[in-house]
Structures are given as structure tokens and as C-alpha cells.
C-alpha positions as CSV (number, residue, x, y, z in Angstrom):
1,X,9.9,-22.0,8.7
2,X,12.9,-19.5,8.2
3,X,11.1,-16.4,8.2
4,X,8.8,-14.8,10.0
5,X,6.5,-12.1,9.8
6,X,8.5,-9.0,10.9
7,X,11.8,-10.6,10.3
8,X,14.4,-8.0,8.6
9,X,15.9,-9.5,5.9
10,X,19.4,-8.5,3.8
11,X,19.6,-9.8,0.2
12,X,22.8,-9.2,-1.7
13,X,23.8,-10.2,-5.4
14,X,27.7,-10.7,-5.6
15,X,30.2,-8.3,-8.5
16,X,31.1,-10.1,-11.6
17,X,34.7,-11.1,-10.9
18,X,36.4,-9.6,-12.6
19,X,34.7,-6.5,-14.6
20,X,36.0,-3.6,-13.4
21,X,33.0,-1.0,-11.9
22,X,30.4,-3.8,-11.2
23,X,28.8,-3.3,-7.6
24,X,27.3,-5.3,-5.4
25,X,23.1,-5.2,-4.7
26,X,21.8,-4.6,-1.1
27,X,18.0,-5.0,-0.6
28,X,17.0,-4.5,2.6
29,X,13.0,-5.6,3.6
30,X,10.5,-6.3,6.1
31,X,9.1,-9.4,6.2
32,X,5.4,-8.5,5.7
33,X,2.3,-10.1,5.0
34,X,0.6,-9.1,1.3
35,X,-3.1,-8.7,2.0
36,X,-3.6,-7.8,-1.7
37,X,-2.2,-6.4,-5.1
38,X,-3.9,-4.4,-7.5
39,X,-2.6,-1.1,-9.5
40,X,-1.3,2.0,-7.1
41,X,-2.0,5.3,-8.3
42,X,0.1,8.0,-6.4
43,X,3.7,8.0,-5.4
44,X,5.1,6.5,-2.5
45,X,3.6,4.3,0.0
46,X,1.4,5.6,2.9
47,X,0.6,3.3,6.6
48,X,-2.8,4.0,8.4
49,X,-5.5,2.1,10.6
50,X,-7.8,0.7,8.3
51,X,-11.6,1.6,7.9
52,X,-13.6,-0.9,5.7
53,X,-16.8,0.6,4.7
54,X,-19.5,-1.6,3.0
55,X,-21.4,1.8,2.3
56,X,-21.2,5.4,2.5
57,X,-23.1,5.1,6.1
58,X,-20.2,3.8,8.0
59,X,-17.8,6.6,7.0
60,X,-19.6,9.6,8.9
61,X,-17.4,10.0,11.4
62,X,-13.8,9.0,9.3
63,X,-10.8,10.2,11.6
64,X,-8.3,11.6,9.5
65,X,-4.9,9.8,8.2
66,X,-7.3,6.3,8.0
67,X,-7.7,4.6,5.0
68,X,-10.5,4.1,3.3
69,X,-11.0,-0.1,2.2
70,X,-14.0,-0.3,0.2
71,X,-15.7,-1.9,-2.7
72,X,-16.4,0.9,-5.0
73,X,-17.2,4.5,-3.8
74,X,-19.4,7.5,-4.8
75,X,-20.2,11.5,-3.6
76,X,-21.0,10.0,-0.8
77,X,-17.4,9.2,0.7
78,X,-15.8,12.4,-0.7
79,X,-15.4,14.2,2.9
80,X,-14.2,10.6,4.2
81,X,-11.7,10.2,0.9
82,X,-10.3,14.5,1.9
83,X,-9.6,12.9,5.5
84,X,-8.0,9.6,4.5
85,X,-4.1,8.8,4.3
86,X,-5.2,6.3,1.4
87,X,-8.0,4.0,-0.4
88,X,-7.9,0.4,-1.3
89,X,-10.9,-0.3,-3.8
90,X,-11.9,-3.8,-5.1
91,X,-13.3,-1.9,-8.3
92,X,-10.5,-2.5,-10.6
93,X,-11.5,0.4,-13.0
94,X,-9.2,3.3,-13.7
95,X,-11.8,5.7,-14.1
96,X,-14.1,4.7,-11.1
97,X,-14.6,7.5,-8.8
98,X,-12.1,6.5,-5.9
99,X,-9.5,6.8,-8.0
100,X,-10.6,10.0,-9.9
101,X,-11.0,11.4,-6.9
102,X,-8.4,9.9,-5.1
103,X,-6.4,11.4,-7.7
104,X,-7.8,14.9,-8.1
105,X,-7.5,15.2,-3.8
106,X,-4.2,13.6,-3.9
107,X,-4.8,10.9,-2.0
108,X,-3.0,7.2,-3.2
109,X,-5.2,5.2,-4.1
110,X,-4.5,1.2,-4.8
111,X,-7.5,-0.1,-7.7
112,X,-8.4,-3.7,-8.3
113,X,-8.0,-5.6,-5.0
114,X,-9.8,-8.5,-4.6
115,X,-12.0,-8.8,-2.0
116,X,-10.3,-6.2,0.0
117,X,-13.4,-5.6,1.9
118,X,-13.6,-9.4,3.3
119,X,-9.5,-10.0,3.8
120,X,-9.1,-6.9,5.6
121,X,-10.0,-6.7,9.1
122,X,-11.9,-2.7,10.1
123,X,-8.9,-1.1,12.3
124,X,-6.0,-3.1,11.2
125,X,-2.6,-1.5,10.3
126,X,-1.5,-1.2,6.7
127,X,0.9,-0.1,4.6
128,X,-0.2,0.8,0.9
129,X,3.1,0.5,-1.5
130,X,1.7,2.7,-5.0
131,X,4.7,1.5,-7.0
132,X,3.9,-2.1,-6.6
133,X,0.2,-1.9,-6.2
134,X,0.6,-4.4,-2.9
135,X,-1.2,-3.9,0.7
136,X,1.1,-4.7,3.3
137,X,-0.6,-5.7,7.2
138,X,1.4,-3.7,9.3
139,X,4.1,-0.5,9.0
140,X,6.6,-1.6,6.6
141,X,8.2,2.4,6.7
142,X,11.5,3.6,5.7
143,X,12.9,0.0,6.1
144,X,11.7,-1.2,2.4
145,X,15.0,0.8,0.8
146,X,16.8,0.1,-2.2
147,X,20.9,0.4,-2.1
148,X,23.7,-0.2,-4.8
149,X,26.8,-0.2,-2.9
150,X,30.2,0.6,-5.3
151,X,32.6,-1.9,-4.3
């Protein structure tokens, strides 16, 4: 195996010799392991300590900056979703109520992934990334930058 989980890894894409102006590409990322992709709503990404919640029961006492992992939500987990850094939902629905109210609170919210409630492990770090929809395991931070370097 080459890479490992944690691994920093530089990718570049060369100029076109020749054509005056081209630049080079410098992607810079963490290697990271994808726990699961569905569609982000928000901006950004957000990292917490994970709370999976198989009903509204096991979110009374929520510490804030968590996020919330759950199945589908309801006015149950409202306080819980006004504490939490972020929500991964395994309802896939635009309109469900996490990410209405996910949305309303602004609080990122990442719809549609699978099984999130099984594959992720209550207390584990993530990171949530809203433009790509993915859950990371760990902090990937300020690391995951994009740079276009004029050569």
C-alpha cells in the first residue's frame, strides 16, 4: 500500500509547453477515509465528535458543536439540531425535516447517506465537506486547499 490514512499528499498537473499564461495545479489533501456521500446543504465543511441517535430519546443531553448522525429526524431533535456543529441523515429527501431545519437554524446538513447510523461509530471524529456531500473519519481542516500557482 502507498498511502495511508493520514498521509498528506501533493498532486500537481504540469503547464502546456509552450502556451504562454498556463499555470501549474497544486492540490494539496489529507488522506482520509469517506464514511459516506450524500448531498451537503450549507457551505463549507464542519468537524465534530459524532452522536448517532436511533431516536429522539438518546439526544437529551446533546453537548454542543456534536453532530447529529441519524436516520430521519422530527420536533423531537430540534434543541439537539440548535446545539449541533452538523447532521448526517440517511433520509435522502430534500424536504425532510433535518434538512429544513438544518437549514432554517443554519446548521450543514449532509442528506442521503446510506446507512450512516450503522457505519458510523457514536463519538467518532468527523469532518462533514457540504460541497461534496462526503463524511470524512477524522479532522481533515484547513489542509483540503485548492491552489493555482502562475508559473
Amino acid at each position: 500500500m502507498l498511502l495511508r490514512e493520514g498521509d498528506l499528499v501533493v498532486l500537481t498537473a504540469g503547464t502546456l509547453q509552450g502556451v504562454a499564461g498556463s499555470t501549474d495545479l497544486i492540490k494539496v489533501e489529507v488522506v482520509t477515509a469517506v464514511l459516506g456521500k450524500g448531498i451537503g446543504i450549507g457551505q463549507g465543511s464542519v468537524s465534530g465528535r459524532a452522536r448517532v441517535a436511533h431516536s429522539s430519546r438518546e439526544v437529551g443531553n446533546f453537548n454542543p458543536g456534536e453532530i447529529l448522525v441519524a436516520a430521519n429526524t422530527s420536533a423531537d431533535y430540534v434543541e439537539a439540531i440548535r446545539k449541533a456543529s452538523g447532521i448526517v441523515i440517511e433520509d435522502d429527501s430534500l424536504t425532510s425535516h433535518a434538512a429544513v431545519i438544518g437549514l432554517r437554524l443554519g446548521v450543514p446538513v449532509i442528506v442521503g447517506v446510506k446507512n450512516a447510523t450503522a457505519l458510523i461509530r457514536d463519538g467518532a471524529i468527523l469532518t462533514l465537506d457540504m460541497q461534496r456531500g462526503l463524511v470524512y473519519s477524522g479532522t481533515v481542516g484547513t489542509m483540503q486547499t485548492d491552489a493555482a500557482l502562475s508559473l
